[in-house]
C-alpha positions in Angstrom: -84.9 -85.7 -10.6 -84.9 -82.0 -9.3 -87.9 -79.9 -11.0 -85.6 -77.0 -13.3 -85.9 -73.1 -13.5 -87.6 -72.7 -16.5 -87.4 -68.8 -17.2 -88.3 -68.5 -20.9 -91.7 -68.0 -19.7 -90.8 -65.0 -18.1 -91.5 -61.1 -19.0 -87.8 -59.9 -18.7 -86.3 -61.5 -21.8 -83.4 -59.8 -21.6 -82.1 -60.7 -18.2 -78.2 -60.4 -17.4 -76.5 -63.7 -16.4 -73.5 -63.3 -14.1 -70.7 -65.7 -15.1 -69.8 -68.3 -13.2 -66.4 -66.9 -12.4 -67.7 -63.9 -10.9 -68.2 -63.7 -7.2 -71.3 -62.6 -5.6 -69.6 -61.6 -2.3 -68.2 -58.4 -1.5 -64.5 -58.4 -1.4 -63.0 -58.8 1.7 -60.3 -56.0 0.6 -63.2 -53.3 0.5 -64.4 -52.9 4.1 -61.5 -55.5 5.4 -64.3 -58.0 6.2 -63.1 -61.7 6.3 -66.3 -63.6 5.7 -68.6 -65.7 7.6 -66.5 -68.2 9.4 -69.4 -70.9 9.5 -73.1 -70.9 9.0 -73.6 -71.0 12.6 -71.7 -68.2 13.6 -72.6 -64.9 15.2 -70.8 -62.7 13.1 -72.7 -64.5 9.6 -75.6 -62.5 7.5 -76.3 -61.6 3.9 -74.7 -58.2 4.1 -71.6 -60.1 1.9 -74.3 -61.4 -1.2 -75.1 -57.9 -2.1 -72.8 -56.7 -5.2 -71.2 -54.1 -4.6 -68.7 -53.1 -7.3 -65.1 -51.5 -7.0 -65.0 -47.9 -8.0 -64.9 -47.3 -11.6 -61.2 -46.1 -12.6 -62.4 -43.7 -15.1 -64.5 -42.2 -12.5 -63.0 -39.6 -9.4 -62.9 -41.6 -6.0 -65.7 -40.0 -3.9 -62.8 -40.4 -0.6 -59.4 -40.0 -1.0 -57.0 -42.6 -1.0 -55.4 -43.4 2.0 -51.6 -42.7 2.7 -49.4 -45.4 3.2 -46.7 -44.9 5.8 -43.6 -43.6 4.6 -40.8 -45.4 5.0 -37.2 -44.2 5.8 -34.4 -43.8 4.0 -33.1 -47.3 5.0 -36.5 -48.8 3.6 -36.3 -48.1 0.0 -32.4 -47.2 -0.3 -30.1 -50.2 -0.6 -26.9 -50.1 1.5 -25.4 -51.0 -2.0 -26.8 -48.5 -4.3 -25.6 -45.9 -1.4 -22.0 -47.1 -1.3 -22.3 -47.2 -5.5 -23.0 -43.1 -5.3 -20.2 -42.4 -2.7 -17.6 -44.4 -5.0 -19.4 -42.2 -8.5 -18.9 -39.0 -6.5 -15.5 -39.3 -5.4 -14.3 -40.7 -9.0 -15.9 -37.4 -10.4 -13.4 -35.4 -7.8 -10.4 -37.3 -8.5 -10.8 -36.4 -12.0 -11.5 -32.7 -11.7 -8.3 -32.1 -9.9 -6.5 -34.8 -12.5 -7.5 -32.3 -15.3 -6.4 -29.5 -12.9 -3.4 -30.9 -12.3 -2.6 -31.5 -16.3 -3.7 -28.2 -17.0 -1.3 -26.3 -14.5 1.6 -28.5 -14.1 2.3 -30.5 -18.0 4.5 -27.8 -20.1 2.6 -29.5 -23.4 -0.9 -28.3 -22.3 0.4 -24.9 -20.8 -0.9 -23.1 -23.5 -5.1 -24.1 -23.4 -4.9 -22.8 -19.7 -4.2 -19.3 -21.4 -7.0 -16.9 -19.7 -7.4 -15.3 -23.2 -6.9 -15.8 -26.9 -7.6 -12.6 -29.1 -6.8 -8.9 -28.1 -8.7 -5.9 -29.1 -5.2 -4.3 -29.9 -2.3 -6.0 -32.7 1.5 -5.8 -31.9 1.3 -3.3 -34.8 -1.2 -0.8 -33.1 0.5 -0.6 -29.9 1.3 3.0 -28.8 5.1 3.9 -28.9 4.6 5.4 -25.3 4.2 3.7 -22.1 0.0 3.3 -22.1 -2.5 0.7 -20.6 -4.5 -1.1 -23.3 -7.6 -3.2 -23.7 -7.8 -6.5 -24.1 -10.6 -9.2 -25.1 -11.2 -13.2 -25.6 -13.0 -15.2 -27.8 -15.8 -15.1 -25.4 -15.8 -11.0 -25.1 -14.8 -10.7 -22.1 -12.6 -8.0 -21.8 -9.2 -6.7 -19.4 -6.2 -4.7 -19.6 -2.7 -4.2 -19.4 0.0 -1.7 -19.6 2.6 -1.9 -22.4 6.0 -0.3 -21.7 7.7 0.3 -26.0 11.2 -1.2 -25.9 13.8 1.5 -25.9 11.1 3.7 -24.1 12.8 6.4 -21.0 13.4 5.2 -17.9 12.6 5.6 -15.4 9.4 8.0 -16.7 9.0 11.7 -16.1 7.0 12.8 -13.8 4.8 13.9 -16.7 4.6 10.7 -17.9 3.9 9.8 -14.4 0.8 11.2 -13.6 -0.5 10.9 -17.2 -0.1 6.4 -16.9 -1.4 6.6 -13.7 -4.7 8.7 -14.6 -5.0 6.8 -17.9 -4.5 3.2 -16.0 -7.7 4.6 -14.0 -9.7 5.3 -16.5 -8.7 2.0 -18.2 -9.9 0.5 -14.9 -13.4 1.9 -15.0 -14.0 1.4 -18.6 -13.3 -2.1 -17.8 -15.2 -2.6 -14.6 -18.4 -1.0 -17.0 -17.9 -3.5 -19.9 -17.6 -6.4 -17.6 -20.4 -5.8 -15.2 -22.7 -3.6 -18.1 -24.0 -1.2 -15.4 -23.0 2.0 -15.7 -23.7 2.6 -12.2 -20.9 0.4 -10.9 -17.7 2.3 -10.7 -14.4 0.7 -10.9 -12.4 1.6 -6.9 -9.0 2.6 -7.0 -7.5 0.2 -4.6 -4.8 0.7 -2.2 -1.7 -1.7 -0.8 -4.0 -2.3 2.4 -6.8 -3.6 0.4 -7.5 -7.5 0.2 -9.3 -6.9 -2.8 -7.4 -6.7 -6.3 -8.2 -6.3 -9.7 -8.5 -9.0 -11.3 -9.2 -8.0 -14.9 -6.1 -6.7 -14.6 -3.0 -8.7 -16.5 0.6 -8.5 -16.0 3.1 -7.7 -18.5 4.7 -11.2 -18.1 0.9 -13.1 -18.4 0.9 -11.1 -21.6 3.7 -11.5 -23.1 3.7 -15.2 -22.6 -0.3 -15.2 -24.2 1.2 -13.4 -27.2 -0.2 -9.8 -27.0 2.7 -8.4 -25.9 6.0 -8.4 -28.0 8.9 -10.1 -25.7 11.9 -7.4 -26.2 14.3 -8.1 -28.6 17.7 -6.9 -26.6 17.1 -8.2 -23.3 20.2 -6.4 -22.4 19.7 -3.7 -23.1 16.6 -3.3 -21.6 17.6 -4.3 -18.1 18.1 -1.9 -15.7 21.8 -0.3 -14.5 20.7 2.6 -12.7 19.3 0.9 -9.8 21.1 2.6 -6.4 24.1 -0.4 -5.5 23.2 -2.8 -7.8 25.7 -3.9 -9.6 26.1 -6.3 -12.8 29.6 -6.1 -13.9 31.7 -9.4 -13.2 29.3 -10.9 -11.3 27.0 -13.6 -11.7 23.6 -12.1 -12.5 21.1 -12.9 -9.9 17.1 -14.7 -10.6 14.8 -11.5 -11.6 12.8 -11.1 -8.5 9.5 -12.6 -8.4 7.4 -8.8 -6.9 9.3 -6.2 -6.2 9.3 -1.5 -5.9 11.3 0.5 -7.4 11.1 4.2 -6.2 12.0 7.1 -8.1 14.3 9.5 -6.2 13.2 12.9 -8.5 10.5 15.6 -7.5 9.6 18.9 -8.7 9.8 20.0 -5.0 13.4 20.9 -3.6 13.0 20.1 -0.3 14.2 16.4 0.8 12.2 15.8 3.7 8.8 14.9 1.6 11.0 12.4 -0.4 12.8 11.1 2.5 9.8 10.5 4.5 8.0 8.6 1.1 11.1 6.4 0.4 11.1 5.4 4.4 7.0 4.9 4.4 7.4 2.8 0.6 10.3 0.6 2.3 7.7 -0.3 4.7 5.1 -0.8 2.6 7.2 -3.3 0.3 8.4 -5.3 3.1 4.6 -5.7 4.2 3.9 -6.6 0.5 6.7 -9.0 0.5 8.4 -7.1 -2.1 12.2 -7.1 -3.1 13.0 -3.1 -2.6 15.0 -0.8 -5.1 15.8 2.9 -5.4 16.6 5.2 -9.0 18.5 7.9 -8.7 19.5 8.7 -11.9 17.7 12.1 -12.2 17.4 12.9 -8.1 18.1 16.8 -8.4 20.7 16.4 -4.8 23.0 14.1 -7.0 24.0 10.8 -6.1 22.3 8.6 -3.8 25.2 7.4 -1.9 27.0 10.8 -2.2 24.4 11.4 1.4 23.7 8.0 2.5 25.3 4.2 2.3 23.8 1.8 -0.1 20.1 0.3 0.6 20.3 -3.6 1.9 21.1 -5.8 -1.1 18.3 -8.2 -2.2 19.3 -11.9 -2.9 17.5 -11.6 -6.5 18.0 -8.8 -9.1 15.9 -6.0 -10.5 13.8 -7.2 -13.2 13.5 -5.4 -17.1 12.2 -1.9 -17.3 9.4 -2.7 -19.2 8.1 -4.6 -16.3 8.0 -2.0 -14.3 4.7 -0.7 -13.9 3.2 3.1 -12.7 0.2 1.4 -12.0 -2.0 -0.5 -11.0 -1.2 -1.6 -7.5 -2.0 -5.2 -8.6 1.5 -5.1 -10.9 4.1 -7.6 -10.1 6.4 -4.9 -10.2 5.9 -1.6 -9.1 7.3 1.7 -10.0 7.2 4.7 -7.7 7.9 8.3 -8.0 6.7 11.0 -5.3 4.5 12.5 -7.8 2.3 9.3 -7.6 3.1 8.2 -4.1 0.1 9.2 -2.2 -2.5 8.1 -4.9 -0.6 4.8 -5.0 -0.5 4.3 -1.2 -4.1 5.3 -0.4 -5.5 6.8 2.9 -2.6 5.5 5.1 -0.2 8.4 3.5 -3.1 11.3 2.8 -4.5 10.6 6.4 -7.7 10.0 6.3 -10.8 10.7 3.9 -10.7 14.4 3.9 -8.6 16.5 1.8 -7.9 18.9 4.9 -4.0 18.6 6.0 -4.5 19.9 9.0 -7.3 17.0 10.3 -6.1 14.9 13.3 -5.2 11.7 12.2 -6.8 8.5 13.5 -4.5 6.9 16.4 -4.8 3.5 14.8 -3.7 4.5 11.3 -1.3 7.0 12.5 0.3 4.4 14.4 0.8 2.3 11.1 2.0 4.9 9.2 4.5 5.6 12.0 5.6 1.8 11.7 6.1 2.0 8.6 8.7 5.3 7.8 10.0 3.7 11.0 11.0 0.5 9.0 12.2 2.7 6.6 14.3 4.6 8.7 16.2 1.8 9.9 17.4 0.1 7.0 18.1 3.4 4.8 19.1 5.8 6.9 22.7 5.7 7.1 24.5 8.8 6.4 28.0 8.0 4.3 30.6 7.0 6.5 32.8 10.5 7.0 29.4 12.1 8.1 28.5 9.1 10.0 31.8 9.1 11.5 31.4 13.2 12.0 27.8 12.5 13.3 29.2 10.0 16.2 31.7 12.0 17.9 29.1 15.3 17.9 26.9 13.3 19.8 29.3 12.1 22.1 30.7 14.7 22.8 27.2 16.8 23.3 25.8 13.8 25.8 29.0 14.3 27.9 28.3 17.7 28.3 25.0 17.2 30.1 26.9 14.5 32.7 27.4 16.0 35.9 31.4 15.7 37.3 31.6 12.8 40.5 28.0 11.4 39.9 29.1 8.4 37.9 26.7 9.6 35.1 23.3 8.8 37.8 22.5 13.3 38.0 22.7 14.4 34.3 21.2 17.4 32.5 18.8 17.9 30.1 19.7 18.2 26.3 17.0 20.2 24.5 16.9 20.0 20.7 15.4 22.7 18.7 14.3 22.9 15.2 13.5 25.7 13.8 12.0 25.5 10.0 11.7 29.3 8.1 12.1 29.9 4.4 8.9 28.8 2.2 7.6 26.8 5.2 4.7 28.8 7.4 3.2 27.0 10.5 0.0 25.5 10.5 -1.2 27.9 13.3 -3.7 30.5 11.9 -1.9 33.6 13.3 0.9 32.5 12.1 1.2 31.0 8.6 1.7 34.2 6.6 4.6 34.6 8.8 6.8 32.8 11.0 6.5 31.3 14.8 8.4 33.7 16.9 11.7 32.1 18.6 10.7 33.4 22.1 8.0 30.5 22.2 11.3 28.1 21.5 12.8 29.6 23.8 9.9 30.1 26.3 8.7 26.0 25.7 12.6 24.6 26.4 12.8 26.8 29.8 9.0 25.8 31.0 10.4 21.9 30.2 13.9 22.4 31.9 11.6 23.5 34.9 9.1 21.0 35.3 11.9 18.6 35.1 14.2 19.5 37.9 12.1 21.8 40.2 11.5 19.4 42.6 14.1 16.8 41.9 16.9 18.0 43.6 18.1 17.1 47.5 14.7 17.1 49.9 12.2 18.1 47.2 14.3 21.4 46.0 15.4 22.3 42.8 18.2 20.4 40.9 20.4 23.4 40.6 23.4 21.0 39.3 21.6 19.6 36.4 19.7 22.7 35.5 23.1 24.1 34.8 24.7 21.2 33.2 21.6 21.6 30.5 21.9 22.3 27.0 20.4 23.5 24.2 21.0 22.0 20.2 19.7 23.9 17.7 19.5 23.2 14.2 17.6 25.4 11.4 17.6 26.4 7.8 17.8 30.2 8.8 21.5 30.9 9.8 20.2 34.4 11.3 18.7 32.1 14.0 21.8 31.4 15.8 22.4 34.6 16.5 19.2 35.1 17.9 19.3 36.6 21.8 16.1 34.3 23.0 18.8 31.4 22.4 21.7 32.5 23.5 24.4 30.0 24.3 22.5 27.0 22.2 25.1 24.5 20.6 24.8 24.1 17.1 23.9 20.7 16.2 26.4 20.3 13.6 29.4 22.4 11.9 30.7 20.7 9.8 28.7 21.9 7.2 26.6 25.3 7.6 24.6 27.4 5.5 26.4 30.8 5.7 24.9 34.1 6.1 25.7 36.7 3.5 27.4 38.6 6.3 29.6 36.1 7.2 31.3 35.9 3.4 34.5 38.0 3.2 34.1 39.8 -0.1 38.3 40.9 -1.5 38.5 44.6 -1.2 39.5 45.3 -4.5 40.8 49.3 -5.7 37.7 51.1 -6.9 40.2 52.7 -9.1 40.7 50.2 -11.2 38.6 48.3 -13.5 38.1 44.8 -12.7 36.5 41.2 -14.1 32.9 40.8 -13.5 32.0 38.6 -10.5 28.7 37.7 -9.4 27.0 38.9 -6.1 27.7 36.2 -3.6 24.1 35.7 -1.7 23.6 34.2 1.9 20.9 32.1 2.9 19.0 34.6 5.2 15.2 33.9 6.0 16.2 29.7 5.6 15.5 27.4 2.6 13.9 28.6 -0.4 13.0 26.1 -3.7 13.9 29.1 -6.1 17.5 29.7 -4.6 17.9 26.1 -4.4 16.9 25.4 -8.1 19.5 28.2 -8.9 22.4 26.8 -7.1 25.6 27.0 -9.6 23.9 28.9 -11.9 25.3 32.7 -12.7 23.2 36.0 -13.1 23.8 36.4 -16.9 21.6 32.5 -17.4 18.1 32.8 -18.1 17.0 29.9 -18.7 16.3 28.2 -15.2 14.2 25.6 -16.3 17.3 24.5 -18.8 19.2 24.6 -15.4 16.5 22.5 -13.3 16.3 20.0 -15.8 20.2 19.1 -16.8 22.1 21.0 -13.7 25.9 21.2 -14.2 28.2 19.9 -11.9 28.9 22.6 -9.4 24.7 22.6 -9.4 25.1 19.0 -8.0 28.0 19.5 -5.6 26.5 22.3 -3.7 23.1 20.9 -3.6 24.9 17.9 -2.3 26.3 19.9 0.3 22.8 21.0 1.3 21.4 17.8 1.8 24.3 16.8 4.0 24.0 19.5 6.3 20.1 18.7 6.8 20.7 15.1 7.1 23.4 15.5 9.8 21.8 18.4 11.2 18.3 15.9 11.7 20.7 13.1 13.0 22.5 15.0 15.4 19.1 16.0 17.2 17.5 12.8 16.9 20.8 10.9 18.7 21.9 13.4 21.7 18.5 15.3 22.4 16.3 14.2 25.3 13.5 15.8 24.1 13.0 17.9 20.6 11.1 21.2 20.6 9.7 21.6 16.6 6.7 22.9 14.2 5.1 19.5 12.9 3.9 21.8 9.5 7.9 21.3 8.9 8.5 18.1 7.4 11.7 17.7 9.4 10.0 18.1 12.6 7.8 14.5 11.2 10.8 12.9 10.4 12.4 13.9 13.9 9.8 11.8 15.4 10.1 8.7 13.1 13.8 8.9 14.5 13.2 9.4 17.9 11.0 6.2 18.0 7.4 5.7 18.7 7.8 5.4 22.4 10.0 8.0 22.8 8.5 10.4 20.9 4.9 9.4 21.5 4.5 7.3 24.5 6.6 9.1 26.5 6.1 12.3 24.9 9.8 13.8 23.9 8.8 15.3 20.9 6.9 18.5 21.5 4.9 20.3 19.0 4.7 24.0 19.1 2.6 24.5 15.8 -1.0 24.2 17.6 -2.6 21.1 18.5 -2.1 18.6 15.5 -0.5 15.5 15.6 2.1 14.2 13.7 0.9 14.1 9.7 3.6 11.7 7.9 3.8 13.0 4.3 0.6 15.1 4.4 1.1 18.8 3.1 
C-alpha cells in the first residue's frame, strides 16, 4: 500500500484545496495554446500548470478587447427580413395615396379636406363694402380673403379701386407677419410673371364652399350683363369660366391711347395666364365699346358672378382690371423697370415682351367698326397707289412717310422742349433727310431716283388742326377725312342783323393747339353749366356722341398710318406714337427700323408716363 500525505501535521492549517473539477492548466483560449501533445514532445513544459486566472469581470481589462471583423450587410441581414421591409414600405405608400385619394375624390369626405374651420370674422360682421378680411383655423393659423356684399356696384369706382387694392396689401403683410412672427419679413407684392403666389391667400369660391362666405341669394341678379358682346338673352347660358380678366374701360384721364395700349398689353397677359378675357364698358367716358371697334373674340365659357371678381390679389381666380390699378397689378413689365424715372431706357429683353404682348392685343381687338373699317381700306388703297410709279409693274415705287404730330397737354420728353412743343421743321427736316438717303443712289448707274422721289408722299395725322396748314408740310395728305377736328376758323358762324335782338347761342370753339382733357371733359356741355364734375360723371348724350366722334377720328387716323406708311416719323412721349409701333410690328418697326423717334434718344416706353 502506497505511504499517504498526511498534512495535519503541518503549520498552515488553513490551506485552500482546489476542487477536483477545477483545472490546473491554463486555458488554451487565453494565449491560444493547444497543450502539450505528448510527454515527449518538443513543444511540452510546465508553463501550462501555473494558474493563471481569467480577468475579473468587475475589474477594468488592463488591454482592450479585440475587434472582431465586421461583417457585411449580407452577413447579419437575411435576404428574407430585407424583402419583408420592401413589402412594409410600399404597403405604407399605397395607403398614403389611398387616404389621398378618399380625401380629394369621395364627395362624402369633401368636407374634412376643408383647409380651415373657424374665421376670425362672422357672416354678421362682414363689411357692406367690397374689403379683404382675415381669416383663422382651429390651429391659428391665419389667411385672407376678399368679400364682394351682394347687391354691391359694379364694376367699382376707381375710388374703390385703389382703396381694395391698397387694403388687400396691407392685408397681405399683416398676414405674412402673423404667419412667419418676424416682423422683419415683409409680405412682396407679386406680379403675373412671378412663379411664386400667395398662398395664404383664399378664393372667394374656397370660401364660400368652407362656410365663411355667404353664397348670394339671387344668383341672377348678381351675374354680370354689361360685359362688352356677351350676351345672355335666348341663349343657352355657357359653364362660368374656370380663371378669367375682366378690364374696366373708365379712367380719370381723357385720352384713349393709355387705355388702349393697357387693354392690348392685359389681352396678352390673360392669354399668357390662360385666362378667358372680358371687357366693361358700362361707364367708359367715349361711350360704347362697339360704337369704335367690333366685339372682342367670344370665349367658349361665360363670365362668372360679380362678386367673384376680384381687384386683387393677382392670385384671384378671377381678376378685375381698371387702368387705375393696371400698372401695380402688372408689375415691372408695364412701369419699365425698377426706377420710377419714365424716361429710363428700357431693358431690350423686357421691352421685347412687353412689345409681344400689346402686340397680341392688337390683333385680336383692334378692329375698327365696319363703316370705318370699310372707310379705313379704300384710304389706304388709294394712298399706296399713289406712291406706284406708272409702266413699272409696281417694281420702282415711292416712299410714303407718315407723320404724327401730338400737341395739346402732351410736351416732348426732350429737355428743351417739354414746356413747349417740338417744332414741325424737324418733321419736316427728318422725312426729307429719309426720302434722301433712300433714293440718292438708287436710281439708273448709281444716280438719284428722281421718279420715285417724286412719286413720294407725305400722311400726316395730328390733334392740332392748325398743323395742316403748316408751310414746312406743304402738300402732305391727310391721313383721314372722314372725320376731322375743325379749327375755329373753319366754322361758318350765320351773319345775323346786329339790329335786331336775337336768342342766346353759345361761342362755337375750335380745337386749336390739339387735344386738351378739360375741353374734352366739356364736350356737350353749354357755358351757363357749372357743375363739370356733374357733367364728367353722368355725361348726356350729345357728351357721348361727340366724344365718340373723337375717338373715331384718332383710331382711323392711327390706322391709316400704320397700314399705308413705309416708315412713321413721331414723338414716343405721345402715347400714339407707342401704339404706332405695336401696329407697325416688331420687325418692322424695330428690326428694320421704320418707326423713327424724334423726341431724343428713348426707346419705346409701352404705358409708361
Amino acid at each position: 500500500m502506497p505511504p499517504t500525505l498526511d498534512l495535519s501535521r503541518t503549520r498552515h492549517s488553513k490551506m485552500i484545496i482546489s476542487p477536483p473539477r477545477i483545472n490546473l492548466r491554463r486555458a488554451a483560449s487565453y494565449h491560444h495554446d493547444k497543450g502539450p501533445l505528448s510527454a515527449t514532445s518538443s513543444r511540452f513544459n510546465f508553463d501550462h500548470l501555473m494558474f493563471s486566472p481569467p480577468p475579473s469581470p468587475s475589474l477594468p481589462s488592463l488591454s482592450p478587447p479585440l475587434r472582431k471583423p465586421s461583417k457585411g450587410f449580407a452577413g447579419f441581414v437575411r435576404p428574407r427580413r430585407v424583402v419583408r421591409y420592401i413589402l412594409y414600405t410600399c404597403g405604407l405608400v399605397f395607403v398614403f395615396y389611398a387616404i389621398k385619394w378618399l380625401f380629394t375624390q369621395s364627395p362624402v369626405l369633401s368636407f374634412l379636406s376643408r383647409p380651415y374651420d373657424h374665421s376670425l370674422v362672422s357672416r354678421a360682421d362682414l363689411p357692406d363694402h367690397p374689403a379683404p378680411i382675415l381669416l383663422t383655423d382651429s390651429r391659428g393659423r391665419t389667411s385672407w380673403t376678399v368679400s364682394i356684399p351682394q347687391g354691391s356696384e359694379f364694376p367699382p369706382t376707381a375710388e374703390q379701386f385703389a382703396d381694395v387694392c391698397e387694403k388687400c396689401r396691407e392685408t397681405a403683410e399683416r398676414v405674412q407677419q402673423l404667419r412667419s412672427q418676424k416682423s422683419s419679413i415683409q409680405q412682396t407684392y407679386l406680379g403675373f410673371l412671378s412663379d411664386v403666389t400667395d398662398s395664404h391667400f383664399i378664393d372667394v369660391k374656397e370660401a364660400q364652399q368652407a362656410g365663411y362666405l355667404p353664397a348670394p341669394a339671387d344668383r341672377a341678379q348678381d351675374a354680370v350683363k354689361t360685359l362688352v358682346g356677351e350676351t345672355v338673352e335666348g341663349t343657352i347660358p355657357k359653364p362660368v369660366c374656370e380663371k378669367s380678366l375682366t378690364f374696366v374701360l373708365e379712367s380719370g384721364d381723357a385720352g384713349l391711347g393709355k387705355t388702349l395700349m393697357m387693354l392690348w398689353t392685359a389681352y396678352g397677359l390673360a392669354q399668357k395666364e390662360g385666362r378667358a378675357f372680358f371687357i366693361d364698358d358700362s361707364r367708359w367716358s367715349y361711350g360704347k365699346y362697339m360704337d369704335i371697334f367690333q366685339a372682342p373674340p367670344r370665349e367658349d365659357c361665360g363670365p362668372p358672378p360679380r362678386h367673384e371678381m376680384l381687384p386683387c390679389p393677382l392670385e384671384a381666380r378671377h381678376l378685375l382690371v381698371s387702368t387705375r390699378t393696371a400698372i401695380d397689378l402688372f408689375g415691372e413689365l408695364l412701369v419699365g423697370g425698377s426706377s420710377d424715372d419714365p424716361l429710363e431706357r428700357l431693358e431690350p429683353s423686357a421691352q421685347k415682351k412687353m412689345f409681344n404682348l400689346a402686340r397680341q392685343g392688337h390683333d385680336a381687338l383692334f378692329r375698327l367698326n365696319k363703316d370705318d373699317n370699310v372707310y379705313v381700306d379704300n384710304r389706304v388703297r388709294d394712298l399706296m397707289a399713289k406712291r406706284i410709279v406708272p409702266k413699272t409693274k409696281g417694281k420702282q415705287n415711292g416712299l410714303a412717310i407718315g407723320i404724327h404730330i401730338r400737341r395739346g397737354d402732351r410736351h416732348p420728353f426732350e429737355f428743351q422742349y417739354r414746356s413747349s412743343y417740338m417744332p414741325v421743321n424737324i418733321y419736316a427736316e427728318t422725312a426729307r433727310e429719309i426720302l434722301e438717303d433712300k433714293f440718292n443712289h438708287t436710281g439708273p448707274h448709281g444716280a438719284e431716283d428722281a421718279v420715285a422721289k417724286s412719286h413720294s408722299l407725305m400722311i400726316l395725322a395730328s390733334d392740332d388742326p392748325m398743323i395742316y396748314r403748316a408751310t414746312e408740310l406743304k402738300g402732305a395728305t391727310l391721313a383721314q377725312e372722314r372725320i376731322k377736328l375743325a379749327a375755329k376758323q373753319e366754322m361758318k358762324q350765320p351773319e345775323l342783323d346786329r339790329n335786331v335782338m336775337h336768342k342766346f347761342h353759345d361761342e362755337a370753339f375750335g380745337w386749336e393747339g390739339g387735344f386738351f382733357s378739360a375741353m374734352f371733359w366739356n364736350l356737350g356741355q353749354s357755358s351757363s353749366s357749372a357743375d363739370v364734375e356733374a357733367h364728367k360723371r353722368s355725361p348726356s348724350a350729345d357728351a357721348i356722341r361727340l366724344r365718340s366722334l373723337v375717338g373715331r377720328a384718332y383710331m382711323m387716323d392711327l390706322a391709316v398710318l400704320a397700314d399705308a406708311s413705309d416708315v412713321v416719323l413721331c414723338t414716343v412721349s405721345a402715347v400714339g406714337c407707342r401704339l404706332l409701333a405695336v401696329m407697325m410690328g416688331w420687325e418692322s418697326a424695330m428690326e428694320k427700323g421704320n418707326w423713327v423717334n424724334i423726341d431724343g434718344g428713348y426707346g419705346w416706353r409701352g404705358v409708361s408716363s
